[in-house]
C-alpha positions in Angstrom: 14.2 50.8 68.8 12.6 48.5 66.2 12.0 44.6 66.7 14.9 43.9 63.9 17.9 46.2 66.3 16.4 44.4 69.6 17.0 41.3 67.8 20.5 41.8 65.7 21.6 43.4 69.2 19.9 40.2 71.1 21.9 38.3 68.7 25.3 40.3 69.5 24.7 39.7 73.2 24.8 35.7 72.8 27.5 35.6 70.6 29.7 37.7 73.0 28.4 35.2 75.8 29.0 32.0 74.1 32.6 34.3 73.3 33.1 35.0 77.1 32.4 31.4 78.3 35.0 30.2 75.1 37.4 32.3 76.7 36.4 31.2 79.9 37.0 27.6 79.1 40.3 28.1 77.1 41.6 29.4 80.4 40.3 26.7 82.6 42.3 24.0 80.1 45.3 26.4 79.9 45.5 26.5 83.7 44.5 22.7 84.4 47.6 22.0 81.5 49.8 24.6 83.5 48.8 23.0 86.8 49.4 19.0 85.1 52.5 20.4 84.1 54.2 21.8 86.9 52.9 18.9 88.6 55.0 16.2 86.8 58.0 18.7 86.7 57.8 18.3 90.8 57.7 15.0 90.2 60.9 14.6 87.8 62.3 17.2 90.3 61.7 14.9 93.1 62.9 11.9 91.4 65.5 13.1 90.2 66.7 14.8 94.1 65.6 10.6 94.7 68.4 9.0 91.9 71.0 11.8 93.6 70.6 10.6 97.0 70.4 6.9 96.5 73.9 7.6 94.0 75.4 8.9 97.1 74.5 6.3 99.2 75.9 3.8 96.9 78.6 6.0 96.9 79.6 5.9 100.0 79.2 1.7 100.1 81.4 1.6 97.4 84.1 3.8 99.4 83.4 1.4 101.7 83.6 -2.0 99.9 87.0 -0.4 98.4 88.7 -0.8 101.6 87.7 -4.5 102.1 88.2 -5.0 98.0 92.1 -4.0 98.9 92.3 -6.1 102.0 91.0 -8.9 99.9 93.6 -8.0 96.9 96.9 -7.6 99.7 96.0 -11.2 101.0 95.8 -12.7 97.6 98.9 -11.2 97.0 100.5 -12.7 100.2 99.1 -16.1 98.8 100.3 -16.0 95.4 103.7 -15.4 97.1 103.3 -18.3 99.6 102.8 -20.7 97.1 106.0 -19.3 95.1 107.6 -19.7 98.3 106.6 -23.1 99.0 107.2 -24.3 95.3 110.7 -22.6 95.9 111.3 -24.9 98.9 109.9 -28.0 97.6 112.2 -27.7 94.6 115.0 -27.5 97.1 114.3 -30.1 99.5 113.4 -32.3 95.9 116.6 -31.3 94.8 118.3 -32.2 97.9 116.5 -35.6 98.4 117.9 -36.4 94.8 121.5 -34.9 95.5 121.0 -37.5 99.1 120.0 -40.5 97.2 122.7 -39.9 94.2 125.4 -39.8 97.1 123.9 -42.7 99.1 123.6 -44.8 95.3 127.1 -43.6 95.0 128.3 -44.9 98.8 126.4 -48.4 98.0 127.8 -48.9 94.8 124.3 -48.9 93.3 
């Protein structure tokens, strides 16, 4: 073979090398990407597994809390009725107290 052919096919070789270690490279980033990737999809997966649990858990307080919440709502319901009750007997015993007095103004002569 001539010096030209050794050289042209000298020339070939490199080029397919620097090709081969292109190719090489494009897969290392394509598998580091892949790898970064699945990685943070983990880590939404575990987050998100995370937000579930601590929803149920909150969940389950708030079933909770629900039962004292309707305690709390009967007794202000007895109160609200207490004070109608007392304003009802008040009213009467004013009522009376002024019936009392008109009948006692009315024995006097007042």
């Amino acid at each position: 073979m001539t010096t030209p052919t050794l050289r042209i096919i000298g020339q070939l070789e490199a080029k397919v090398d620097a090709l081969l270690k292109a190719v090489e490279t494009s897969a290392d980033d394509s598998k580091e990407y892949r790898d970064r990737i699945y990685s943070e999809l983990e880590q939404m997966r575990m987050e998100a597994a995370e937000s579930r649990r601590e929803v149920g858990d909150l969940k389950k307080k708030m079933d909770n809390a629900q039962q004292v919440i309707s305690e709390l709502e009967r007794w202000k319901e007895r109160f609200i009725g207490m004070r109608m009750l007392t304003g009802a007997l008040l009213m009467a015993a004013g009522g009376g107290i002024a019936l009392v007095w008109k009948w006692l103004a009315a024995k006097i002569g007042v």
